[in-house]
C-alpha positions as a Markdown table, in Angstrom:
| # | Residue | x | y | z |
|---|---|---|---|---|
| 1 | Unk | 0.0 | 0.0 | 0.0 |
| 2 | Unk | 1.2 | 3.2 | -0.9 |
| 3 | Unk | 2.0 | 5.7 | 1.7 |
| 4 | Unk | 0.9 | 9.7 | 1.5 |
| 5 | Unk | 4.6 | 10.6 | 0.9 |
| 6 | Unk | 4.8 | 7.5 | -2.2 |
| 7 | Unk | 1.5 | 9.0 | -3.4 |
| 8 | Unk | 3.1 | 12.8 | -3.3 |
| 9 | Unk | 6.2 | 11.3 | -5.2 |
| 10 | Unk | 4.0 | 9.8 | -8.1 |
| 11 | Unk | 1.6 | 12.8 | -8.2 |
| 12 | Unk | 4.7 | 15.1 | -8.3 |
| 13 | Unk | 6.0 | 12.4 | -11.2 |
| 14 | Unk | 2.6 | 12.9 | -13.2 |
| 15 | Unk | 1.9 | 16.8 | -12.8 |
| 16 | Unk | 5.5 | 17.8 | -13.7 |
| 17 | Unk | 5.2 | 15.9 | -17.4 |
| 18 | Unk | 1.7 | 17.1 | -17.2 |
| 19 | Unk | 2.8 | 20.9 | -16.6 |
| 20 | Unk | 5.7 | 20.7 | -19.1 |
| 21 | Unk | 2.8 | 19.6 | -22.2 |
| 22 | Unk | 1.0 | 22.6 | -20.8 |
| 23 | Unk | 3.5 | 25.5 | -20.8 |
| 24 | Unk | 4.7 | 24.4 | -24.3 |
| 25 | Unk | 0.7 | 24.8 | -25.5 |
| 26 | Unk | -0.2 | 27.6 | -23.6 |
| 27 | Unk | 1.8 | 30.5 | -24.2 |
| 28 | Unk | -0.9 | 33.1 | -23.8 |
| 29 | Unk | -2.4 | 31.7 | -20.4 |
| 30 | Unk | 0.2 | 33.9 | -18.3 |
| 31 | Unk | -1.6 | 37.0 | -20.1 |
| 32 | Unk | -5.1 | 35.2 | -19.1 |
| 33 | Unk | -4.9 | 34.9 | -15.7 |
| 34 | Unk | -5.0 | 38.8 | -15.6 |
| 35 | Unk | -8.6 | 38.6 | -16.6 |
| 36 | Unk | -9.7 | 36.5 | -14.0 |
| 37 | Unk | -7.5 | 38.8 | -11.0 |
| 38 | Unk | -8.9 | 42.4 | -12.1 |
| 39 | Unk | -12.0 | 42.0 | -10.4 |
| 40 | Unk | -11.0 | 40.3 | -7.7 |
| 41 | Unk | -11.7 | 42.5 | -4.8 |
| 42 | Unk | -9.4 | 40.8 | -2.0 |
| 43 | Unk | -6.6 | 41.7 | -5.1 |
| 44 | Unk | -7.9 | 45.3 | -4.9 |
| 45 | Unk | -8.1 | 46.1 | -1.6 |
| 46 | Unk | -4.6 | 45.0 | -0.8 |
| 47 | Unk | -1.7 | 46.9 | -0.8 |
| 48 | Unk | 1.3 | 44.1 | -0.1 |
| 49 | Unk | 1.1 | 41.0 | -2.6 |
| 50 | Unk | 3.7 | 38.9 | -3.0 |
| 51 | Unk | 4.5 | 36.4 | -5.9 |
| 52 | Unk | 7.4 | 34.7 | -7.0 |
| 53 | Unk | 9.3 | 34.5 | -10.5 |
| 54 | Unk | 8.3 | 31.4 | -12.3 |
| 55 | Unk | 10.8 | 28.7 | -13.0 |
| 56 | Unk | 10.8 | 26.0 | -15.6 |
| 57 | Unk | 7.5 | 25.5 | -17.3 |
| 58 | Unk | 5.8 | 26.8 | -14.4 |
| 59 | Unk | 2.8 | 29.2 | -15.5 |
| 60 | Unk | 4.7 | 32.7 | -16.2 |
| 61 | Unk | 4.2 | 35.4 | -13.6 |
| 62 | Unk | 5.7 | 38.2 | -15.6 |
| 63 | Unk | 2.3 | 39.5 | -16.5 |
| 64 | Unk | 1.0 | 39.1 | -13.2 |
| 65 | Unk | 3.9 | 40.8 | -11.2 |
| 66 | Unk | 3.9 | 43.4 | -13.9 |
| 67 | Unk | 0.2 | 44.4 | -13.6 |
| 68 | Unk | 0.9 | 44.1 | -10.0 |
| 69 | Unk | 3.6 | 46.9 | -10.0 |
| 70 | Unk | 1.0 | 49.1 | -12.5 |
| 71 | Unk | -1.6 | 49.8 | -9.9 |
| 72 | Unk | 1.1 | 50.9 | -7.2 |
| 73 | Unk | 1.0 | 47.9 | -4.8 |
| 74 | Unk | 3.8 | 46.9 | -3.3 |
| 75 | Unk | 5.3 | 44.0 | -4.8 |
| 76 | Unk | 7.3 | 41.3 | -2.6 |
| 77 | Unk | 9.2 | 38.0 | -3.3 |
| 78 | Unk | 9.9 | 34.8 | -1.4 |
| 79 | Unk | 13.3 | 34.5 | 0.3 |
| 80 | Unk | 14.2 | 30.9 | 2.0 |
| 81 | Unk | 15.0 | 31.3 | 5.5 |
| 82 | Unk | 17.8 | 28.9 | 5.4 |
| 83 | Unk | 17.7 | 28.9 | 9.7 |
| 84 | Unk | 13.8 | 27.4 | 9.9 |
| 85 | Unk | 13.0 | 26.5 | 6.3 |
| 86 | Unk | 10.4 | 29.1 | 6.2 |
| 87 | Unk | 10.1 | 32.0 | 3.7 |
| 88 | Unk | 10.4 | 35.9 | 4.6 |
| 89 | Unk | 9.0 | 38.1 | 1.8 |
| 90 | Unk | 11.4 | 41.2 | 0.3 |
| 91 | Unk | 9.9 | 44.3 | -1.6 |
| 92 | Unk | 10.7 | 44.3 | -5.1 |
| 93 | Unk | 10.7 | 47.2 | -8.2 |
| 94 | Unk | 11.9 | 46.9 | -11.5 |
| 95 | Unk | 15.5 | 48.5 | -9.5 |
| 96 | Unk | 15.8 | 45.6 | -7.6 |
| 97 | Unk | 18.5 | 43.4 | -8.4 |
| 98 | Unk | 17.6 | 40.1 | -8.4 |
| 99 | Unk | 20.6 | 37.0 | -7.3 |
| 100 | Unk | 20.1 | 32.9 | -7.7 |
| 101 | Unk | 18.6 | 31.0 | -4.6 |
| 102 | Unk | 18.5 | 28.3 | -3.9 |
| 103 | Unk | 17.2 | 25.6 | -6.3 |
| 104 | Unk | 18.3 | 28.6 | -8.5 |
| 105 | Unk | 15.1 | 30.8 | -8.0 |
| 106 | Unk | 15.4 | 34.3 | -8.4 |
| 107 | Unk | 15.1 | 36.3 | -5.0 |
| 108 | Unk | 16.2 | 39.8 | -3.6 |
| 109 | Unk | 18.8 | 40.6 | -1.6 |
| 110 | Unk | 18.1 | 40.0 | 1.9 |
| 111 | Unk | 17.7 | 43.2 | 3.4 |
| 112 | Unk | 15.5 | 44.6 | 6.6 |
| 113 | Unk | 12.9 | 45.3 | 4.2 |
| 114 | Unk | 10.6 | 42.1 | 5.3 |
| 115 | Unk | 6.9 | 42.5 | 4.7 |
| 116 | Unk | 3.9 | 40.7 | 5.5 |
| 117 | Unk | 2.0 | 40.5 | 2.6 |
| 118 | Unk | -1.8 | 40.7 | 2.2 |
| 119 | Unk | -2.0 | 37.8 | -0.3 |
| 120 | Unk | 0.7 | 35.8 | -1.2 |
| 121 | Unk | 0.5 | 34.2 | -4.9 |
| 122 | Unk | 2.0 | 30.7 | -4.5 |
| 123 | Unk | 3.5 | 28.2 | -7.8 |
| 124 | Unk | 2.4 | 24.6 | -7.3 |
| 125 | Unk | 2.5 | 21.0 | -9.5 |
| 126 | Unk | -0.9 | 20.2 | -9.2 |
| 127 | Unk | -3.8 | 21.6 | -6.8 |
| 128 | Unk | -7.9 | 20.1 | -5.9 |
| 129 | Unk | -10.7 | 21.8 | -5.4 |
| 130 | Unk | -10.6 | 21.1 | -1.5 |
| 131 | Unk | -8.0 | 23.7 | -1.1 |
| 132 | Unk | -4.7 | 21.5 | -1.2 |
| 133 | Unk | -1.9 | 22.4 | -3.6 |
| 134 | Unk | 1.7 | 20.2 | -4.4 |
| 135 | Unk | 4.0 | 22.0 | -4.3 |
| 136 | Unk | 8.2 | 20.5 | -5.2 |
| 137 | Unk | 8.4 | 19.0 | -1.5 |
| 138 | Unk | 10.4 | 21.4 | 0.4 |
| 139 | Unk | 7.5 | 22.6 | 2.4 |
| 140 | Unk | 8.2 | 26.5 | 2.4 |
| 141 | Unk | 4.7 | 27.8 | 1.9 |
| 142 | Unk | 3.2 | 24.7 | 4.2 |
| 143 | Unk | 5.6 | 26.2 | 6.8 |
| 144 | Unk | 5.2 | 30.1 | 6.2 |
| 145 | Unk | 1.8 | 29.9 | 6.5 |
| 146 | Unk | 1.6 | 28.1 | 9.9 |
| 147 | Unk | 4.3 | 30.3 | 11.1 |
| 148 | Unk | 2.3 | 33.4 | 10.0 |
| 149 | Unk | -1.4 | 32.2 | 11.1 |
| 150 | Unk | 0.3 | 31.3 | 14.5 |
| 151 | Unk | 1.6 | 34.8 | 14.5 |
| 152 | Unk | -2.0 | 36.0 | 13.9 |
| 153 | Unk | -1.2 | 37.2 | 10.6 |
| 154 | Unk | -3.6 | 37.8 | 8.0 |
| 155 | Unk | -3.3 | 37.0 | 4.4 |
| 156 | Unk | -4.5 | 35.3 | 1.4 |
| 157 | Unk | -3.7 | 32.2 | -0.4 |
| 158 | Unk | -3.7 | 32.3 | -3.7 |
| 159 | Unk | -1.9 | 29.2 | -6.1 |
| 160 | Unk | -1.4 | 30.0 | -9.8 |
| 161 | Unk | -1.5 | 27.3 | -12.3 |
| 162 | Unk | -2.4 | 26.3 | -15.2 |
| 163 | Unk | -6.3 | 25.0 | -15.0 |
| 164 | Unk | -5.1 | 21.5 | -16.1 |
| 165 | Unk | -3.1 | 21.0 | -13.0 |
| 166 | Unk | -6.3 | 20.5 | -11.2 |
| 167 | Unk | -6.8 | 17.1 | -9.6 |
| 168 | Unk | -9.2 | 14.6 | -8.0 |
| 169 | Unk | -7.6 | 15.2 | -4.6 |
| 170 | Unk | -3.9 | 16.4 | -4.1 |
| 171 | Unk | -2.3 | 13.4 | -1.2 |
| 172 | Unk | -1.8 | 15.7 | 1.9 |
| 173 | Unk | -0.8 | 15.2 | 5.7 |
| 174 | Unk | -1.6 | 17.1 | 8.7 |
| 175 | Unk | 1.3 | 20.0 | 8.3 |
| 176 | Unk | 0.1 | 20.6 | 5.0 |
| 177 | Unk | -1.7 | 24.5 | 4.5 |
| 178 | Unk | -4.7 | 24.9 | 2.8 |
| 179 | Unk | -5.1 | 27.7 | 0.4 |
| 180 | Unk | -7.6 | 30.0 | 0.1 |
| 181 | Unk | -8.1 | 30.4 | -3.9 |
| 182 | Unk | -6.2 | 29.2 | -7.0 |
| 183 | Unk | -5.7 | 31.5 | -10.4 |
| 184 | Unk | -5.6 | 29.8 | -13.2 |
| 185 | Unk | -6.3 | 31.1 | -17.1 |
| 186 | Unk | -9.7 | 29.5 | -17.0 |
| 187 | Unk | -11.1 | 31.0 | -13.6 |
| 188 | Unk | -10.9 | 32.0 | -9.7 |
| 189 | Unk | -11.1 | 29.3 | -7.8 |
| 190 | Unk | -12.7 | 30.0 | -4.5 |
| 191 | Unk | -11.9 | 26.8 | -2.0 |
């Protein structure tokens, strides 16, 4: 019988080739999931969003972190806290210089500059409708949002994906963070 972490593995397995067919046939979805975040009032009303730059055939965030920027928020990115395995969030411009991380993702400079962001915009392998997303297997997010709902934080989940990412039921344990809505270039997902 396969355990959750042997079902995680495969799942990770599948949605990775799955993701790859994607990106290669859906080159205008990054400019889509605009669309279905402009009326999205939570996106509106908040001033701190962070995001991340998309890696490999992740869905592209350009456009998102872009638009983002053009209606004066303030734009943050994930930085690994290499001490706890948790992420701290950095303010980013256009200025901002941007150095490999670890696994090679693009972050800022740590600085003293951390923010609390009012929704955070999260990549993921595959996600359900129950509010569970895969993410690589690190367990950033999963940690960053305990540590920041313990600290009586408040912020929004959002994962961004393609729509075909979506699953029957992502294989989760009891550490692992639900989200609160997934972006994709077909809809809003409210969980």
């Amino acid at each position: 019988m396969m355990t959750i972490i042997d079902k995680k593995i495969e799942q990770r397995k599948i949605f990775s080739k799955r993701r790859e067919n994607l990106f290669v046939n859906n080159i205008y979805a990054s400019k889509l999931i605009l669309q279905n975040i402009k009326n999205f009032n939570l996106f509106i009303k908040s001033k701190i969003i962070a995001s991340f730059i998309s890696i490999k055939s992740e869905i592209s965030t350009k456009f998102l972190n872009d638009y983002i920027l053009s209606k004066d928020k303030i734009l943050c990115l994930p930085v690994i806290d290499n001490k706890n395995g948790t992420l701290f969030f950095i303010k980013y411009d256009l200025n901002t210089k941007l150095y490999p991380g670890k696994y090679g993702v693009m972050e800022p400079k740590d600085s003293n500059k951390r923010l609390i962001p009012d929704i955070i915009f999260t990549p993921c392998l595959s996600f359900d409708q129950k509010g569970f997303r895969l993410g690589y297997g690190g367990g950033y997010y999963d940690k960053t949002f305990y540590k920041l709902k313990k600290n009586n934080n408040k912020f929004i989940s959002v994962a961004v994906a393609f729509d075909d990412q979506k699953t029957e039921e992502v294989p989760h344990e009891d550490y692992d963070q639900k989200i609160n809505y997934i972006l994709t270039e077909k809809k809003l997902y409210r969980v």
